[in-house]
Structure formats: structure tokens, C-alpha cells
N, CA, C and O atoms as CSV, one atom per row, in Angstrom:
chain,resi,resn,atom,element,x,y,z
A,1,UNK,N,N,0.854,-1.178,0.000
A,1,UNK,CA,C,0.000,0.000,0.000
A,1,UNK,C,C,0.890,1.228,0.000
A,1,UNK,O,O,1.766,1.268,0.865
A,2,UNK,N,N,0.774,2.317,-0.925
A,2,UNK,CA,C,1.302,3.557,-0.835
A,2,UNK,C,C,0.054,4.604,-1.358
A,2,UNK,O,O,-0.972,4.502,-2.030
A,3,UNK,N,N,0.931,5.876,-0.485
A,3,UNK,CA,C,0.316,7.375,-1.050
A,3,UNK,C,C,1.103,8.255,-0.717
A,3,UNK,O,O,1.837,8.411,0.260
A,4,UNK,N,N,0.826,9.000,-1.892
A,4,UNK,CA,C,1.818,10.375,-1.683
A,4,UNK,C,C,0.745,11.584,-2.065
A,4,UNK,O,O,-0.246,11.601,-2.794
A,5,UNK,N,N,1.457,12.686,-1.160
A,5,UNK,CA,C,0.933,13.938,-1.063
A,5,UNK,C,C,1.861,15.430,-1.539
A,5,UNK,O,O,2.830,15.804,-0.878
A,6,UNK,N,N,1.539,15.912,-2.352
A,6,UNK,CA,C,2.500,17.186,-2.440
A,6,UNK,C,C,1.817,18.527,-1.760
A,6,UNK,O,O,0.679,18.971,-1.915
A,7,UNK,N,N,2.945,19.032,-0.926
A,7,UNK,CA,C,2.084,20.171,-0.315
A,7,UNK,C,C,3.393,21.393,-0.750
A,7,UNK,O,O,4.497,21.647,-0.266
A,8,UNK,N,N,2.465,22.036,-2.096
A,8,UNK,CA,C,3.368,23.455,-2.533
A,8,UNK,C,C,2.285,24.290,-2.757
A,8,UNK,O,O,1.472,24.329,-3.680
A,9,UNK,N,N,2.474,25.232,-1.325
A,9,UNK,CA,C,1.707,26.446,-1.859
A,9,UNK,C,C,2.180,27.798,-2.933
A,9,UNK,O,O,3.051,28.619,-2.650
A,10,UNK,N,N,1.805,27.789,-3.523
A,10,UNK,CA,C,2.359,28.577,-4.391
A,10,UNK,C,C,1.793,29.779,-4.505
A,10,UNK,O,O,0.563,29.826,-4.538
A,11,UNK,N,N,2.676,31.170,-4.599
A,11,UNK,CA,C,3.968,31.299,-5.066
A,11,UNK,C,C,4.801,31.274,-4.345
A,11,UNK,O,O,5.545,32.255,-4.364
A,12,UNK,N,N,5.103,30.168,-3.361
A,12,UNK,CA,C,5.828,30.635,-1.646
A,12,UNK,C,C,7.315,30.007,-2.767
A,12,UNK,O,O,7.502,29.274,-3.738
A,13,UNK,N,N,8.090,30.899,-1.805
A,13,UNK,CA,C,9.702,30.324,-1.920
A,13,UNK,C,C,10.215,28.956,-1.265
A,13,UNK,O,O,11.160,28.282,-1.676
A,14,UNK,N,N,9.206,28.621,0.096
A,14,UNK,CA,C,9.556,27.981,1.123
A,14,UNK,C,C,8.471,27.384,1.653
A,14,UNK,O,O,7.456,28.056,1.467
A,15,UNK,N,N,8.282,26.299,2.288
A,15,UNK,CA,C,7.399,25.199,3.036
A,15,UNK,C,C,7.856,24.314,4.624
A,15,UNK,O,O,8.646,23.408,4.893
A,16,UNK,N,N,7.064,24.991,5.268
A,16,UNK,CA,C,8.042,24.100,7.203
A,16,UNK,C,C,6.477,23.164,6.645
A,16,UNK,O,O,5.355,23.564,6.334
A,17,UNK,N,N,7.069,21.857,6.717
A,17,UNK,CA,C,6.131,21.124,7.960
A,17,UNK,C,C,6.229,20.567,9.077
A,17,UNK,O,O,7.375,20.216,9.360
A,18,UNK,N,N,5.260,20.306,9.997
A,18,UNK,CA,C,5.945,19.569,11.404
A,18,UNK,C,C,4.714,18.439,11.527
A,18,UNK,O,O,3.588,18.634,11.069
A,19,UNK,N,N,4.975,17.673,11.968
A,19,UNK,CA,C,4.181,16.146,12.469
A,19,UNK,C,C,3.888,16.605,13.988
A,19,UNK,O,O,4.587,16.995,14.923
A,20,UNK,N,N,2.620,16.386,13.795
A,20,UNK,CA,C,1.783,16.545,15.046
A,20,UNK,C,C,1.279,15.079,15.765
A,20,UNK,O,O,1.309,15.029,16.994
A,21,UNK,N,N,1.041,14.467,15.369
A,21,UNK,CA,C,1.036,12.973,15.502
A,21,UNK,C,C,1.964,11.894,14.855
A,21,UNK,O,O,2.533,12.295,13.839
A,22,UNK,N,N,2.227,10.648,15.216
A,22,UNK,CA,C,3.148,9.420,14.312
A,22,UNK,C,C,3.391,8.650,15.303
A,22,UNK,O,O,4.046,8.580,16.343
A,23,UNK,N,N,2.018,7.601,14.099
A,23,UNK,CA,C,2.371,6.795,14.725
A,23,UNK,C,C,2.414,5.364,13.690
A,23,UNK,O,O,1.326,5.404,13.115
A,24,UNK,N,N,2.972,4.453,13.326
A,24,UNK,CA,C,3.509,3.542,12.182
A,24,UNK,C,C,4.006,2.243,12.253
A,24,UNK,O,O,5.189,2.115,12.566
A,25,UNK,N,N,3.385,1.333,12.042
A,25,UNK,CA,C,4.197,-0.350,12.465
A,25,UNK,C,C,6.080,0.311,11.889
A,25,UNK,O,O,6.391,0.551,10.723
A,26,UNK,N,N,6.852,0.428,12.913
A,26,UNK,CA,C,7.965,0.317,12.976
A,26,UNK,C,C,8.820,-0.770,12.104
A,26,UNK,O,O,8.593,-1.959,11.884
A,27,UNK,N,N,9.363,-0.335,11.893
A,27,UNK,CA,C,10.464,-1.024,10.660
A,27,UNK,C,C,9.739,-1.897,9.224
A,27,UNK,O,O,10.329,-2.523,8.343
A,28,UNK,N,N,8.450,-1.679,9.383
A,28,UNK,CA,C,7.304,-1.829,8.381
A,28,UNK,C,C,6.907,-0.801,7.385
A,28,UNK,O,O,6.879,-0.777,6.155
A,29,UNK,N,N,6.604,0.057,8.351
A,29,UNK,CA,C,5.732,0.977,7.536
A,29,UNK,C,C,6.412,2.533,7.640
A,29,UNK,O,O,6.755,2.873,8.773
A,30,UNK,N,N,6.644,3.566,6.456
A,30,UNK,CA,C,7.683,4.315,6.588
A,30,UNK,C,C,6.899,5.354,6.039
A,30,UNK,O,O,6.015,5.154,5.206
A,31,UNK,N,N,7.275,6.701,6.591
A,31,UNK,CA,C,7.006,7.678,5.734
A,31,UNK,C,C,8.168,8.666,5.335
A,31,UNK,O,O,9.091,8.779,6.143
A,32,UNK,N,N,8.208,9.382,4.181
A,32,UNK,CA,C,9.039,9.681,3.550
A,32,UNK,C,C,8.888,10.707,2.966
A,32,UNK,O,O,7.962,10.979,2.201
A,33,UNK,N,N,10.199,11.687,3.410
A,33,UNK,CA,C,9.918,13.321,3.441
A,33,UNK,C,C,10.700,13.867,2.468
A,33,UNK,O,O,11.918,13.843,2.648
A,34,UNK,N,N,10.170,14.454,1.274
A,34,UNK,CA,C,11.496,14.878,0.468
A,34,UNK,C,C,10.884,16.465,-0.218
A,34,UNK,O,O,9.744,16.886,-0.410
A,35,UNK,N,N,12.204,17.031,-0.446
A,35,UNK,CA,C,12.353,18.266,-0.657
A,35,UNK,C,C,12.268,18.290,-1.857
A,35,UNK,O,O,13.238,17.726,-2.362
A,36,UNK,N,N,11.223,18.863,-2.929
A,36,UNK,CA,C,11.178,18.441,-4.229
A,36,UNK,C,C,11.514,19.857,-5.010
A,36,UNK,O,O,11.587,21.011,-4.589
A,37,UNK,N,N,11.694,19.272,-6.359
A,37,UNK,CA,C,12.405,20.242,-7.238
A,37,UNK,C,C,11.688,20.769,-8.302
A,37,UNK,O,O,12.240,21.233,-9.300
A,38,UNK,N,N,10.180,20.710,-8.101
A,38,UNK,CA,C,9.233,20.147,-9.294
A,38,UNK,C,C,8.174,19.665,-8.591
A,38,UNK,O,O,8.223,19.319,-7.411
A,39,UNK,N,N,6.885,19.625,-9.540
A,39,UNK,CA,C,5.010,19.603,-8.621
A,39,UNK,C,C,5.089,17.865,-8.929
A,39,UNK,O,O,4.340,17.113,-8.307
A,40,UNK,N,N,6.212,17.262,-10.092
A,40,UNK,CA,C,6.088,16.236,-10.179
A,40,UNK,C,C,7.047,15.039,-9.103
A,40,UNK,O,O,7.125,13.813,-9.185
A,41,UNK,N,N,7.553,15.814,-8.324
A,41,UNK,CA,C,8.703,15.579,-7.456
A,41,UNK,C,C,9.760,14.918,-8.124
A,41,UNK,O,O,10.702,14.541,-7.427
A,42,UNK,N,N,9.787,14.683,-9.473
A,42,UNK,CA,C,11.182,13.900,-10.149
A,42,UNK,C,C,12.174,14.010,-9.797
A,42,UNK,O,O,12.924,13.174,-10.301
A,43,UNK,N,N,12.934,15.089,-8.692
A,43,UNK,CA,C,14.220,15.057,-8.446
A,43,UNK,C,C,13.735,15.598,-7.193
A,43,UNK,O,O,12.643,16.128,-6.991
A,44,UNK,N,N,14.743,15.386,-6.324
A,44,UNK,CA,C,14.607,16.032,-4.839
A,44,UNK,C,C,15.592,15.572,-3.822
A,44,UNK,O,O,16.334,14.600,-3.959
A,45,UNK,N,N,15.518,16.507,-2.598
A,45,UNK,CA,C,16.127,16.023,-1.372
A,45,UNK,C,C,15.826,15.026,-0.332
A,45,UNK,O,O,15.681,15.704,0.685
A,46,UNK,N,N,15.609,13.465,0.049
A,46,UNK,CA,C,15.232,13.258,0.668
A,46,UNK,C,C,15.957,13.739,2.195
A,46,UNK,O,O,17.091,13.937,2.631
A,47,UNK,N,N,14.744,13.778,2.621
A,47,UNK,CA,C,14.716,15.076,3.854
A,47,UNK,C,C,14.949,13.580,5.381
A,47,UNK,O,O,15.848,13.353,6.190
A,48,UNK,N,N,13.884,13.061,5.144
A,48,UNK,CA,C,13.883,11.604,6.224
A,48,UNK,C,C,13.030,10.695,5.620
A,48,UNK,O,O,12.371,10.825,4.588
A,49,UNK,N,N,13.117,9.770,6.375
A,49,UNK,CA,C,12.748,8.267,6.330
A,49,UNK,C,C,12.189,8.044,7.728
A,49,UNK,O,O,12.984,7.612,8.562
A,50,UNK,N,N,10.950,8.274,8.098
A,50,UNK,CA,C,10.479,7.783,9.383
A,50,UNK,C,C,9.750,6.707,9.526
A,50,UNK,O,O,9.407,6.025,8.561
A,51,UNK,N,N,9.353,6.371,11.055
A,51,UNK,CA,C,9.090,4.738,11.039
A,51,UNK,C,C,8.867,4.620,12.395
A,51,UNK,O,O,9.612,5.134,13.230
A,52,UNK,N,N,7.862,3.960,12.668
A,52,UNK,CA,C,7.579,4.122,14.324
A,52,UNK,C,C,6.852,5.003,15.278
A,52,UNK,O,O,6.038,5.611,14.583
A,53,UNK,N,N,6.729,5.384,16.522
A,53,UNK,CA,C,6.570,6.463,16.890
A,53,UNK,C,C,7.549,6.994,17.243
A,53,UNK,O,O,8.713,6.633,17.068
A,54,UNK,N,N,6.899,8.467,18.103
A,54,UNK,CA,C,7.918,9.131,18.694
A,54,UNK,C,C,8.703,10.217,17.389
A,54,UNK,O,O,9.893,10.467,17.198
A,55,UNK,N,N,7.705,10.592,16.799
A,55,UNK,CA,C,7.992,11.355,15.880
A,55,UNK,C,C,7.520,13.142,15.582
A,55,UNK,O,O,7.754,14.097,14.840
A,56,UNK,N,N,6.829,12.779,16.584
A,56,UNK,CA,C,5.984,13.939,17.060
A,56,UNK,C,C,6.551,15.201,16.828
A,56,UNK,O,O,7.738,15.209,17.152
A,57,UNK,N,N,6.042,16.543,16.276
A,57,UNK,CA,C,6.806,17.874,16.473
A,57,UNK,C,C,8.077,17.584,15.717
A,57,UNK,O,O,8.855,18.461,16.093
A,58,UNK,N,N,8.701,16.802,14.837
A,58,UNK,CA,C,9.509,17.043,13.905
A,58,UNK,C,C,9.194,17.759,12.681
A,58,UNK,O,O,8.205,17.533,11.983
A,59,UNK,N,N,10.349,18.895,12.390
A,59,UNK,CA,C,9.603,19.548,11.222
A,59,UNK,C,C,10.817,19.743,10.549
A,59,UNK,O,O,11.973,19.662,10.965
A,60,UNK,N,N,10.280,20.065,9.223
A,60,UNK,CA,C,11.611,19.986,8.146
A,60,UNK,C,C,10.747,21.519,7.204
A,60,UNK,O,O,9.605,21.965,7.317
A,61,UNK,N,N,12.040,22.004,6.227
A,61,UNK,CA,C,11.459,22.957,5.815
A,61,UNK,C,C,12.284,22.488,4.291
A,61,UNK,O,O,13.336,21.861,4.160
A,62,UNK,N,N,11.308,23.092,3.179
A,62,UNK,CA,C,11.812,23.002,2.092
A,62,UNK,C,C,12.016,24.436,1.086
A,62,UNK,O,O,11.095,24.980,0.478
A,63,UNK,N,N,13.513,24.899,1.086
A,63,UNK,CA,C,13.237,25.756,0.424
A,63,UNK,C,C,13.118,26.188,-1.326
A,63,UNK,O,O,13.457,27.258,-1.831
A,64,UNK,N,N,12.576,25.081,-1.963
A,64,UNK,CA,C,11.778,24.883,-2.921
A,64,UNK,C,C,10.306,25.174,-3.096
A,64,UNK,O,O,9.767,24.831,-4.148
A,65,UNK,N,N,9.628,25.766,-2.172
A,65,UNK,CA,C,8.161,25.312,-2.062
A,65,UNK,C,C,7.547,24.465,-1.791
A,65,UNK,O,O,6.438,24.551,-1.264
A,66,UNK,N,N,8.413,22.929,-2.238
A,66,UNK,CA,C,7.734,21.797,-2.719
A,66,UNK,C,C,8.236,20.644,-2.095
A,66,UNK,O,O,9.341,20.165,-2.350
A,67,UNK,N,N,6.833,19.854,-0.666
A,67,UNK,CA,C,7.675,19.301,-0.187
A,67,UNK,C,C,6.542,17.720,-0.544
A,67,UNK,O,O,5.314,17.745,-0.626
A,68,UNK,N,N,7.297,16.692,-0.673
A,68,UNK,CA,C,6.403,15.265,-0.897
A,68,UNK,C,C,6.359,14.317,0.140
A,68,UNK,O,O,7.341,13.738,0.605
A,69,UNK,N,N,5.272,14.188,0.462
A,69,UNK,CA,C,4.862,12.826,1.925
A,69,UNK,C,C,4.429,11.565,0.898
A,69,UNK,O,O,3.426,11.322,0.227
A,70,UNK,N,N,5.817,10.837,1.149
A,70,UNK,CA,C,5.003,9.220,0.805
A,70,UNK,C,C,5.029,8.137,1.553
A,70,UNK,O,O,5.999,7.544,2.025
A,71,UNK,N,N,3.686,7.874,1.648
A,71,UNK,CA,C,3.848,6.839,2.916
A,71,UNK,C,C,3.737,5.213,2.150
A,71,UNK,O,O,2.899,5.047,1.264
A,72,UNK,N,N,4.505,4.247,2.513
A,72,UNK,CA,C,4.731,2.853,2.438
A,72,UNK,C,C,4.021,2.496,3.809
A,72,UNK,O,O,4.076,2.919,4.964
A,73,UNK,N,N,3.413,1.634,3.208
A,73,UNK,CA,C,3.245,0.515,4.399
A,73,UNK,C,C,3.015,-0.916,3.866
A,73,UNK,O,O,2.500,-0.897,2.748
A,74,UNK,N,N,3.287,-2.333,4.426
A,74,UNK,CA,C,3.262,-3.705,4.403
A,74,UNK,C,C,1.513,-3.897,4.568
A,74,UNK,O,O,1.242,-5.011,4.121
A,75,UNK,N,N,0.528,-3.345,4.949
A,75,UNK,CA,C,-0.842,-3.195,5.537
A,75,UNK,C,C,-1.061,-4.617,6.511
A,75,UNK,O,O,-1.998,-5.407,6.399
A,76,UNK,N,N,0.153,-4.710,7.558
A,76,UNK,CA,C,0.298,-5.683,8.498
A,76,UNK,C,C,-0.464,-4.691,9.951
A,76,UNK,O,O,-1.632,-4.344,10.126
A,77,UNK,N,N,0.249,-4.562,10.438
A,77,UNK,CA,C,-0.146,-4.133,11.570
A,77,UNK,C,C,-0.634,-2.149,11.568
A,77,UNK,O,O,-0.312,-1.226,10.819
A,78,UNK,N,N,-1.331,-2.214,12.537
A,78,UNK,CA,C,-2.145,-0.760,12.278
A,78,UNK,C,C,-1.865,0.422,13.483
A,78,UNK,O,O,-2.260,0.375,14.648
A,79,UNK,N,N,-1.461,0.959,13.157
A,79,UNK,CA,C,-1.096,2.227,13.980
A,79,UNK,C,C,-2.466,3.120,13.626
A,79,UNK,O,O,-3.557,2.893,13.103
A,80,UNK,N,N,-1.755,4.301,14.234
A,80,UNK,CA,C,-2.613,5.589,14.111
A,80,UNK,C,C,-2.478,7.135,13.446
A,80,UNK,O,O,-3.013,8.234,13.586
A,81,UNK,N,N,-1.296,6.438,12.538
A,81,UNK,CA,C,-1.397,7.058,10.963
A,81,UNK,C,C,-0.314,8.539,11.663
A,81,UNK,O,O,0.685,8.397,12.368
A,82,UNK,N,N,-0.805,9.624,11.277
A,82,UNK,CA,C,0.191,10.641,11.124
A,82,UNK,C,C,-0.667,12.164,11.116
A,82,UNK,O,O,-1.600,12.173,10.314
A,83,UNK,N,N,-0.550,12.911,11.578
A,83,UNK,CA,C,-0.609,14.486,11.329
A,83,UNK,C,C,0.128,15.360,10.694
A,83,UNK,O,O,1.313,15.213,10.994
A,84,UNK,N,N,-0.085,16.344,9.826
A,84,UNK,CA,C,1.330,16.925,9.858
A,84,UNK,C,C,0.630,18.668,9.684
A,84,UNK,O,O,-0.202,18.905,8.808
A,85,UNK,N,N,0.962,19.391,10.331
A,85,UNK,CA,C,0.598,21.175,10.138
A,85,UNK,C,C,1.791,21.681,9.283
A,85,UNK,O,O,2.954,21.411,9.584
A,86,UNK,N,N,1.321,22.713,7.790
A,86,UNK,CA,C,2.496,23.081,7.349
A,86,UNK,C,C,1.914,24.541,7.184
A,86,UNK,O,O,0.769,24.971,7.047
A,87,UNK,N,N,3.107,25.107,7.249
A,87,UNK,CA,C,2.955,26.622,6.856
A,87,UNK,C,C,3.996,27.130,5.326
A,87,UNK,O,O,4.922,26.479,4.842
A,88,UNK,N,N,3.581,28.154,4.959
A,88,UNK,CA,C,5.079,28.681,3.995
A,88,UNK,C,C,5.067,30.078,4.196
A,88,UNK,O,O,4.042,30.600,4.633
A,89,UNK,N,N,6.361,30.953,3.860
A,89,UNK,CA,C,6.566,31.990,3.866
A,89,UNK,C,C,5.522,33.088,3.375
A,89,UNK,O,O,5.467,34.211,3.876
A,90,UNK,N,N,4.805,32.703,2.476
A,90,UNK,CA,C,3.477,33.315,2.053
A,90,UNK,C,C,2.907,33.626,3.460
A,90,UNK,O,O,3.104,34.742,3.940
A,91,UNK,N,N,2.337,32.855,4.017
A,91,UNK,CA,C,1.842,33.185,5.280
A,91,UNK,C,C,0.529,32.396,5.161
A,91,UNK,O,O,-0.361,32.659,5.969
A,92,UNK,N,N,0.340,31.503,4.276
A,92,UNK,CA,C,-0.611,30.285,4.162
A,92,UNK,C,C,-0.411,29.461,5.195
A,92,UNK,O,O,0.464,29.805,5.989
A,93,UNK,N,N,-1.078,28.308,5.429
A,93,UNK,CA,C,-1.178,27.431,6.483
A,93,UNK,C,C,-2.445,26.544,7.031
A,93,UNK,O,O,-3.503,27.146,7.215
A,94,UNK,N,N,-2.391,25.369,7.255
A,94,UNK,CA,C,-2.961,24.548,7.732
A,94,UNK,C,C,-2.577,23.493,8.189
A,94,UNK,O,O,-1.389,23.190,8.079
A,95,UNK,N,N,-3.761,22.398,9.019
A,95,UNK,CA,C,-3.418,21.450,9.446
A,95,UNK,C,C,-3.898,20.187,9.191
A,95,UNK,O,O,-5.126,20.239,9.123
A,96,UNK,N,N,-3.443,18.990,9.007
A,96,UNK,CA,C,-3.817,17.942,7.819
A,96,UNK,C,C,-3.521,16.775,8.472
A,96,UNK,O,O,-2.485,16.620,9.118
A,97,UNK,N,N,-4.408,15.915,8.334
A,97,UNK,CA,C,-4.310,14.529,9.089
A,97,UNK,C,C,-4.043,13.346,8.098
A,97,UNK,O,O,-4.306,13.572,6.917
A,98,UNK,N,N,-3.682,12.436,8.344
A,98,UNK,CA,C,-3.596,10.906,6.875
A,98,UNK,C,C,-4.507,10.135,7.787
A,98,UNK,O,O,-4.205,9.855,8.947
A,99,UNK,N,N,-5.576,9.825,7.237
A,99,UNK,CA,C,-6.490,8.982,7.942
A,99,UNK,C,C,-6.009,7.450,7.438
A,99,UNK,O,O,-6.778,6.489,7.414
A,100,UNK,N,N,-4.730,7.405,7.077
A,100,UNK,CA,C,-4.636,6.266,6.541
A,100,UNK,C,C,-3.763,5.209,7.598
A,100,UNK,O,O,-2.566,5.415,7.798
A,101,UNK,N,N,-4.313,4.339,8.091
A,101,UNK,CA,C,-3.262,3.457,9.144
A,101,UNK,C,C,-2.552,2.983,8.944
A,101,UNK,O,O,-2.570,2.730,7.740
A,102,UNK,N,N,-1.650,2.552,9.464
A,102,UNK,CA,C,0.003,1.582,9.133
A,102,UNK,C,C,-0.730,0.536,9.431
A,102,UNK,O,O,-0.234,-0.590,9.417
């Protein structure tokens, strides 16, 4: 099972997000933070590789605009998925949940 999300507000220069919740069958199920170069993310920075809990309030910023959440999971065991609030230099902002479980 996968999904990915691009969050570029545009015309921002820049994108923070932070994880408000995470939680993920550990060494199973991963989510994956990258700094993209493009709305199609074809090239980019991967930013992290998370997995587990205890992820809480980590935030990464992209100064591309353009940042991509893809989550992997095995659809073995079930957590309680992930939050993440992002803002950009624009002064846009919200807060966004993945109703999707590990």
C-alpha cells in the first residue's frame, strides 16, 4: 500500500512542515519526506525516512516550495497514521491529518 501527497503552496519560496502525531508499524511501515524540485517531485532532497513512533513535532522545511509525503506501508499491523501542520513563507497554512493506518 502507498500514497503520496504534495504540499506546494504557491507562489511561496519555502514550506516548514511539522508532524503533530506518528504513529507507524515500525520497521514496516515508513514515511518519507522529500524536498522536491518540481510539482512532479522527479528530483529532490530526501529530507527523512520515518518509522515508528515518537515522531511527534519534527519539522523539516523546504526551500523549494515543494515538499512530498510518501507513505509505504506492508498493511500488516495498524497504527494511528500521522498528522502533519504546514505553513510557507506566504503566510498560508494549515493542518492535515492521513487517515490512513500503518
Amino acid at each position: 500500500l502507498g500514497c503520496s501527497w504534495i504540499i506546494a503552496p504557491m507562489p511561496s519560496s519555502s514550506v516548514n512542515i511539522m508532524f503533530t502525531q506518528f504513529d507507524t508499524e515500525s520497521g514496516a511501515d515508513f514515511v518519507y519526506v522529500t524536498a522536491c524540485e518540481d510539482l512532479e517531485c522527479s528530483s529532490g532532497i530526501l529530507l527523512d525516512q520515518l518509522s515508528g513512533s515518537g515522531h511527534a513535532f519534527k519539522s523539516y522545511v523546504s526551500n523549494t516550495g515543494i515538499i512530498e509525503l510518501r507513505f509505504a506501508s506492508d498493511s500488516g499491523t495498524v497504527g494511528a497514521g500521522f498528522a502533519v501542520e504546514w505553513s510557507s513563507n506566504d503566510g498560508f497554512s494549515t493542518n492535515w491529518a492521513s487517515t490512513h493506518n500503518s
